[in-house]
SEVEX-667926 format. One record per residue: residue in one letter; x, y, z of N, C-alpha, C in turn. Coordinates in steps of 0.05 Angstrom, whole numbers, plus 5000, padded with zeros to 4 digits. Layout:
N
- resn|nu|nv|nw|cau|cav|caw|cu|cv|cw
- A|X|Y|Z|X|Y|Z|X|Y|Z
...
This chain:
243
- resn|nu|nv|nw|cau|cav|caw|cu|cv|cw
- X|8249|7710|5270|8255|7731|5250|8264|7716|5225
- X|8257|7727|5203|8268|7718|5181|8257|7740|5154
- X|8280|7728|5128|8282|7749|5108|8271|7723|5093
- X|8259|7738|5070|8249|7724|5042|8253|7741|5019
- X|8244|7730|5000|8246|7739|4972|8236|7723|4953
- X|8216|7746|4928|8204|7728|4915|8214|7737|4891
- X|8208|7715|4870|8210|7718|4840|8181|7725|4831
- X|8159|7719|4837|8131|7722|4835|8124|7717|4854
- X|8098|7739|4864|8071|7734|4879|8048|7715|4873
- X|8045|7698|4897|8024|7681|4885|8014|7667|4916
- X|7987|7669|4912|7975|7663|4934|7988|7633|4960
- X|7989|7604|4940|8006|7590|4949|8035|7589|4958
- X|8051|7609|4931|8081|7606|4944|8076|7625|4971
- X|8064|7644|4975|8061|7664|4993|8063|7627|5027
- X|8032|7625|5022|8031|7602|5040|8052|7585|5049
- X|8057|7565|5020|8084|7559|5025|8108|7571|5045
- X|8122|7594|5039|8143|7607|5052|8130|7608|5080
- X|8108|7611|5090|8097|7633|5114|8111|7599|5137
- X|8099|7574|5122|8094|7543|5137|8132|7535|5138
- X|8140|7546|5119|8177|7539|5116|8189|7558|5140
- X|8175|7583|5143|8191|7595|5153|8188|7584|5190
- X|8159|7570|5200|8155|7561|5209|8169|7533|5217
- X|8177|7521|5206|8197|7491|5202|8172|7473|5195
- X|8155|7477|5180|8129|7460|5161|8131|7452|5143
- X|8125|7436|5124|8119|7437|5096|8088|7420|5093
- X|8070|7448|5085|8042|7437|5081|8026|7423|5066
- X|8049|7421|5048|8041|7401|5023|8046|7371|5022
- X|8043|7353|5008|8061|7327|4998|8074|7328|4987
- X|8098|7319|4994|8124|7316|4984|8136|7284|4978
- X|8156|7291|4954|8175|7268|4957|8207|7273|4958
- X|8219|7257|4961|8259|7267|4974|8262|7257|4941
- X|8279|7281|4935|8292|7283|4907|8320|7280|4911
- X|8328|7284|4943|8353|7273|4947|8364|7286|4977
- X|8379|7260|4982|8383|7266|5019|8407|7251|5016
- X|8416|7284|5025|8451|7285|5034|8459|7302|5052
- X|8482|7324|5041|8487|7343|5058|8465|7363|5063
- X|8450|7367|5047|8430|7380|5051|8409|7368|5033
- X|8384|7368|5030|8369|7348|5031|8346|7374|5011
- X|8338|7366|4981|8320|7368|4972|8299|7355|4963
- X|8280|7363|4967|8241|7347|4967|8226|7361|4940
- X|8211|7349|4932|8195|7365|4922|8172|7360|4924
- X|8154|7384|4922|8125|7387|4936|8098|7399|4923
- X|8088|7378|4926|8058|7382|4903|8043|7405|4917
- X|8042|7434|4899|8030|7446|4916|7999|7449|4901
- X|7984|7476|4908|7952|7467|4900|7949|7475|4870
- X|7981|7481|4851|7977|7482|4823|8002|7470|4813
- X|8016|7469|4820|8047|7459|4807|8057|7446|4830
- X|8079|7422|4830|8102|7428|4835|8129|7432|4838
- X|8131|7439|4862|8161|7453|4862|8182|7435|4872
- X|8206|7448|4881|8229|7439|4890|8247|7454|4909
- X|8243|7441|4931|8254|7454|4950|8282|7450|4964
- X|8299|7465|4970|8326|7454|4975|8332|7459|5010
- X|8331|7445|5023|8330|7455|5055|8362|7446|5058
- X|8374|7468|5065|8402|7477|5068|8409|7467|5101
- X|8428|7448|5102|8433|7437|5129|8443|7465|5154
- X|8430|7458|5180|8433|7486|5198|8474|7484|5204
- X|8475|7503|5201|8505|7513|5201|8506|7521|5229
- X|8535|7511|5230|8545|7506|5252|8549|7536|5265
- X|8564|7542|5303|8558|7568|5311|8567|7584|5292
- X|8598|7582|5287|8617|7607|5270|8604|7618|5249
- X|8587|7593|5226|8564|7594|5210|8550|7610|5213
- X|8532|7605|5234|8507|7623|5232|8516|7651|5246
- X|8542|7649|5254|8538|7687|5258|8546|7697|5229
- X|8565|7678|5216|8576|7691|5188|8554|7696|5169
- X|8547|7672|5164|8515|7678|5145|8492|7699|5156
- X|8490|7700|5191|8472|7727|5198|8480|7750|5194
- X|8516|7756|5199|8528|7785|5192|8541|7793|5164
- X|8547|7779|5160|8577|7779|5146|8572|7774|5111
- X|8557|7747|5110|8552|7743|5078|8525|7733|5079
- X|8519|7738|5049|8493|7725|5038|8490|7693|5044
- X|8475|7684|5046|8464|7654|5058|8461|7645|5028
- X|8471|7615|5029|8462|7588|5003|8433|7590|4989
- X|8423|7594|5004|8387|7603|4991|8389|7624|4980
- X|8402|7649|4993|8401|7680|4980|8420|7667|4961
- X|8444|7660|4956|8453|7666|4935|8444|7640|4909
- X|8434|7632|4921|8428|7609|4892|8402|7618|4883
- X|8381|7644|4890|8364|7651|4889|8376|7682|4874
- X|8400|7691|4874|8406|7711|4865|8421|7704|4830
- X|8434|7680|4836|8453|7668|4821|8430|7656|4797
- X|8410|7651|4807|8389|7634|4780|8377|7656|4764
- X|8370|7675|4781|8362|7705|4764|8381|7710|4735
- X|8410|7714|4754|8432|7724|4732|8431|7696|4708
- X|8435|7682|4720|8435|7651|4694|8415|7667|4682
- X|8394|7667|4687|8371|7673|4663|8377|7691|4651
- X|8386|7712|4657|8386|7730|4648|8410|7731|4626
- X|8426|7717|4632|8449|7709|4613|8438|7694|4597
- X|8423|7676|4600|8405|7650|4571|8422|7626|4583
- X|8433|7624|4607|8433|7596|4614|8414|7587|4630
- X|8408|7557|4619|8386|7549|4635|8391|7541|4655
- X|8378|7546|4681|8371|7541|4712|8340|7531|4708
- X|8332|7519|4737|8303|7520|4745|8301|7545|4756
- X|8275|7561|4748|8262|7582|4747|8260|7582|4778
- X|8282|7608|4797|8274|7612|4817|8251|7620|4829
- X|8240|7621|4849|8213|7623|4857|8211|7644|4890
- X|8232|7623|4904|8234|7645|4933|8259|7628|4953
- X|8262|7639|4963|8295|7640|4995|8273|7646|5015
- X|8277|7628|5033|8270|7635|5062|8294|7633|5076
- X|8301|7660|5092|8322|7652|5115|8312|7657|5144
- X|8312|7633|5170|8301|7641|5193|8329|7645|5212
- X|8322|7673|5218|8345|7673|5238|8343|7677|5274
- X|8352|7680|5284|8352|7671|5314|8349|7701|5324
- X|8341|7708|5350|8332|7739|5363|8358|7748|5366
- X|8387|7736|5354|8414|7749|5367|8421|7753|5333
- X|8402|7751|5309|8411|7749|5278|8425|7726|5272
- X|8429|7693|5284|8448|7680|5273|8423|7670|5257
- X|8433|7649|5234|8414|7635|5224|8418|7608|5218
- X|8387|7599|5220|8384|7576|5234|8375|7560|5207
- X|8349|7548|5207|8347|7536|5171|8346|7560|5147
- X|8350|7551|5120|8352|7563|5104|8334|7551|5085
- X|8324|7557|5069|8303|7535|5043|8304|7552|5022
- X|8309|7543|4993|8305|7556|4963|8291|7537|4944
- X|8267|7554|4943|8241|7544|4919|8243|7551|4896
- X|8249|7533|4877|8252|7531|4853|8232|7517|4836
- X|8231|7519|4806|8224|7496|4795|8223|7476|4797
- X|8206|7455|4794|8214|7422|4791|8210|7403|4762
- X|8242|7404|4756|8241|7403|4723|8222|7376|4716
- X|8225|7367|4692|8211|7334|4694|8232|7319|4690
- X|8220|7293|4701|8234|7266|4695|8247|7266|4670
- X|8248|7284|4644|8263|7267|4626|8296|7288|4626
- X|8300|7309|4655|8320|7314|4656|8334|7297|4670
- X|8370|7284|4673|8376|7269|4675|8406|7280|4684
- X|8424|7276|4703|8443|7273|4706|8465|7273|4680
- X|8485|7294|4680|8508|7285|4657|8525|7257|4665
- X|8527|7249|4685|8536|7233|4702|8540|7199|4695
- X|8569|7194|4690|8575|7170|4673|8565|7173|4640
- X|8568|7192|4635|8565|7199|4601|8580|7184|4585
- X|8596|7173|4595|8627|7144|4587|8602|7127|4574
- X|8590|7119|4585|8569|7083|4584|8552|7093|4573
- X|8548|7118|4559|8521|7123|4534|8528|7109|4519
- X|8514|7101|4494|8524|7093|4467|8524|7127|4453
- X|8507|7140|4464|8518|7168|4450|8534|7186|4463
- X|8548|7173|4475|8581|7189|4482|8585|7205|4478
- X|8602|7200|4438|8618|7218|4432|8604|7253|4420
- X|8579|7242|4419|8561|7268|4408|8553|7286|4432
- X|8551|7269|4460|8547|7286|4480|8562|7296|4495
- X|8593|7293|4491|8612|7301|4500|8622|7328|4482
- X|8609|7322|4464|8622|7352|4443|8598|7374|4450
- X|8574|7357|4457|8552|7382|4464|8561|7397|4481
- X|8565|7380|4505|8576|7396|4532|8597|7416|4528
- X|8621|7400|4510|8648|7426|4512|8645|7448|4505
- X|8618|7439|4490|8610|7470|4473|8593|7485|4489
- X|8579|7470|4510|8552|7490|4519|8581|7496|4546
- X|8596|7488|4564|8609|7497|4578|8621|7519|4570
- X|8637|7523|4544|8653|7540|4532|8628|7568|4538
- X|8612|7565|4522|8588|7578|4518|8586|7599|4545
- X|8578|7578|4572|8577|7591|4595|8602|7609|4604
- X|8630|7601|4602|8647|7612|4605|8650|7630|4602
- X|8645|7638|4563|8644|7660|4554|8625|7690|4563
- X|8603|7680|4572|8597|7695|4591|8607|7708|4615
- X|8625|7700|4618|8633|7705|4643|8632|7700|4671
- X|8618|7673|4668|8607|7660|4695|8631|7637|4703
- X|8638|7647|4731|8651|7621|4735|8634|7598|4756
- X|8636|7576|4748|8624|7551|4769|8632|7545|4784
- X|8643|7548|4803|8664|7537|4831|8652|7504|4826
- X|8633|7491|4828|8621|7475|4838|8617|7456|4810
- X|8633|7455|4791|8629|7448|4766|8627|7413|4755
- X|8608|7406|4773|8610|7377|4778|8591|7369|4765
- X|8593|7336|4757|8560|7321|4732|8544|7326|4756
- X|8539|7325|4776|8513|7322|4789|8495|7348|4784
- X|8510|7369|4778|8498|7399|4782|8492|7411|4745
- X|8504|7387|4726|8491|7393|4701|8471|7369|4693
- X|8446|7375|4683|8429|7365|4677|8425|7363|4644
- X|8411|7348|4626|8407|7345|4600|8390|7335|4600
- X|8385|7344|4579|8357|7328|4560|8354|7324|4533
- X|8347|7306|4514|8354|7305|4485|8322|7318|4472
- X|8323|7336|4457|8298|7355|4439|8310|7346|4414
- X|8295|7354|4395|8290|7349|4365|8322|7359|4358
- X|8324|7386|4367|8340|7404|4363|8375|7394|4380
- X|8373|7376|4391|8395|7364|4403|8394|7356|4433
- X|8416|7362|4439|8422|7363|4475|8415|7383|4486
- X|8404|7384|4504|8404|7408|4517|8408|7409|4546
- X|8430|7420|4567|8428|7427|4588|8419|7445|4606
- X|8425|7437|4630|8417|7464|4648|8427|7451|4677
- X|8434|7475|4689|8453|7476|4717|8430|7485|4736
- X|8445|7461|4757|8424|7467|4780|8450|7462|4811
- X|8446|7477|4829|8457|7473|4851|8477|7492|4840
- X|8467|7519|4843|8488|7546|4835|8487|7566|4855
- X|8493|7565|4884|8506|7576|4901|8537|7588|4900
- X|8554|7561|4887|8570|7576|4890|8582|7573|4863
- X|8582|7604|4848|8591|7612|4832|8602|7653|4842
- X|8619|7653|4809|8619|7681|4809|8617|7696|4776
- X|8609|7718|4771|8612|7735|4748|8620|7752|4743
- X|8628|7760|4715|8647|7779|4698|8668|7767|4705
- X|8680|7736|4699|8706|7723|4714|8715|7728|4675
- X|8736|7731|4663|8745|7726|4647|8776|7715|4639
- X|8781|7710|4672|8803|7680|4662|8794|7658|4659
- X|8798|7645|4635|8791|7631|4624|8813|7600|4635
- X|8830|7607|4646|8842|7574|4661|8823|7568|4690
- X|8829|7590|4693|8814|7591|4726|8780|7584|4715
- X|8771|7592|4697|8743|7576|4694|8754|7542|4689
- X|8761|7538|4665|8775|7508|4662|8779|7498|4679
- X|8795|7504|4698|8809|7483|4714|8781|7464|4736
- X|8758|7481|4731|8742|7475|4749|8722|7442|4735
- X|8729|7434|4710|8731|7426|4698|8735|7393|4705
- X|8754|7396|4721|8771|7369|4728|8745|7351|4744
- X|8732|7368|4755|8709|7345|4764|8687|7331|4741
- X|8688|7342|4722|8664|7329|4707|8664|7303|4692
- X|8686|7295|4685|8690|7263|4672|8699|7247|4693
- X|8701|7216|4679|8709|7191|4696|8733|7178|4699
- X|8754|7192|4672|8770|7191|4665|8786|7201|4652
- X|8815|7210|4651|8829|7221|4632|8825|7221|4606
- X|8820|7207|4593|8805|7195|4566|8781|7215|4560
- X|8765|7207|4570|8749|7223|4570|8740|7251|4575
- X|8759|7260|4596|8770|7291|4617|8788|7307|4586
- X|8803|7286|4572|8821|7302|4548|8800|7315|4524
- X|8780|7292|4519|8755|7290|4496|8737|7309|4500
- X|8734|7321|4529|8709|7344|4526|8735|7369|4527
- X|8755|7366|4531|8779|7387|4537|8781|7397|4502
- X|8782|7386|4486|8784|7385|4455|8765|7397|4451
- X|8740|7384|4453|8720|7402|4444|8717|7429|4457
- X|8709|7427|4480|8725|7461|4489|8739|7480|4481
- X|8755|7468|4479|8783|7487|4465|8770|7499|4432
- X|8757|7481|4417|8754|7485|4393|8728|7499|4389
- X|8705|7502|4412|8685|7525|4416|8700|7553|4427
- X|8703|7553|4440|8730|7568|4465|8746|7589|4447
- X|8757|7578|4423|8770|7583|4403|8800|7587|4421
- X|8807|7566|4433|8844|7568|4449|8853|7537|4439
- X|8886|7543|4445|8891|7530|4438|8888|7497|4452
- X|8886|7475|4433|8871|7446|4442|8894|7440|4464
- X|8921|7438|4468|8937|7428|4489|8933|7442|4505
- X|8922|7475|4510|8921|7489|4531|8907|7475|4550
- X|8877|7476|4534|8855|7469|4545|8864|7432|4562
- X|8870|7412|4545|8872|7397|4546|8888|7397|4578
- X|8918|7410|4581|8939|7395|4602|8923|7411|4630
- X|8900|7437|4623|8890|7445|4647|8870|7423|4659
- X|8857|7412|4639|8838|7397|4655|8848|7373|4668
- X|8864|7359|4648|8880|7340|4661|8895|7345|4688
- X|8912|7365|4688|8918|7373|4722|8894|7372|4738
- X|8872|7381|4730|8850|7389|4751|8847|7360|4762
- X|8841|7343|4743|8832|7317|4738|8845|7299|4765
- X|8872|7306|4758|8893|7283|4764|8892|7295|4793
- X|8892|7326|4800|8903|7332|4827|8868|7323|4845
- X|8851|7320|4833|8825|7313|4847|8827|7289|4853
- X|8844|7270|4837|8841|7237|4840|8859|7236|4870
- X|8877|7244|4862|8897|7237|4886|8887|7251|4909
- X|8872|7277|4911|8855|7283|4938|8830|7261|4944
- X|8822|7248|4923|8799|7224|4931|8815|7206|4943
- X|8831|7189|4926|8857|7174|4944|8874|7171|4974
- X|8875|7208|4975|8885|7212|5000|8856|7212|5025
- X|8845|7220|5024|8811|7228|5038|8814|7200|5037
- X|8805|7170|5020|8800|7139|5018|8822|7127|5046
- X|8844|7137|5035|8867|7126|5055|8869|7131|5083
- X|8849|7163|5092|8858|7171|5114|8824|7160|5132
């Protein structure tokens, strides 16, 4: 048994989903990255894509995600819609497969997306650019930006913002948006989420400024929230290193 959902009809994604829901993938692929959960991407017979295969969840898991809540694929498949629809950029969702078991628990999960190109890149170590300080003011501004919307990022980490430099500047876009929420309009509680994105206080203060000054709040507000975020994440890396 299993549920799907599409963004568009199309003879291959159709295919595609039928072989995923199966535990296949009929195409050639390459690993775009293998971790907790492990995304490929896959040349299909016109484009391709990017697939995110969501690691199988444990028992309590799969009855919660069969009864209880939407599954990582459903919601990062619901969550890319809304980005668009807001004008933040995501990869253009495509489809959620969820397979679940004859008792409803569920077992793999997969979400097909776009597969941006190579000249998108990780925000990640933005310290060791030579263009730093220009891309650090992009971001406070395009974060501010998102905020203002009303979106919050739970997950607000460099690995999950992407950039690319156009004529017209920097440009980002967020990927790995499961877990978020909207119409949030506290604006610390967005911030504080913050604390993961630089390398250092130095740097954690420098996109905090610019923030503040898109944001239109005040620059120490902004500033002593991220720094807490900052500082109380170091000492949980510290403590997690030691134990």
């Amino acid at each position: 048994m299993y549920k799907a959902g599409f963004s568009r009809h199309i003879s291959w994604l159709s295919s595609l989903c039928d072989h995923l829901k199966n535990g296949s993938i009929p195409y050639s692929c390459r690993t775009v990255y293998e971790g907790r959960n492990k995304v490929i991407a896959c040349k299909t017979d016109s484009e391709e894509v990017n697939i995110k295969i969501f690691r199988k969840p444990g028992i309590l898991k799969s009855i919660i995600y069969g009864w209880l809540r939407p599954t990582k694929a459903r919601r990062s498949f619901n969550h890319s819609l809304r980005l668009l629809d807001a004008g933040i950029a995501t990869p253009q969702p495509l489809a959620f497969i969820d397979v679940y078991s004859p008792l409803h628990t569920l077992g793999r999960s997969y979400y097909v997306s776009e597969q941006l190109g190579d000249e998108w890149k990780e925000i990640r170590y933005m310290e060791e650019r030579p263009d730093y300080r220009a891309m650090v003011e992009a971001l406070g501004k395009w974060v501010a930006g998102v905020h203002l919307k009303g979106v919050l990022v739970k997950d607000l980490s460099p690995g999950n913002i992407l950039f690319r430099i156009t004529p017209q500047g920097y440009e980002f876009c967020m990927v790995d948006v499961n877990r978020m929420g909207f119409d949030c309009r506290d604006r610390r509680r967005q911030l504080y989420r913050a604390g993961w994105l630089m390398n250092s206080e130095e740097s954690s203060a420098d996109f905090a400024r610019h923030y503040a000054q898109a944001a239109e709040i005040p620059e120490q507000e902004a500033v002593d929230i991220v720094l807490n975020s900052y500082r109380r994440l170091q000492r949980r890396a510290r403590r997690k290193h030691f134990l």
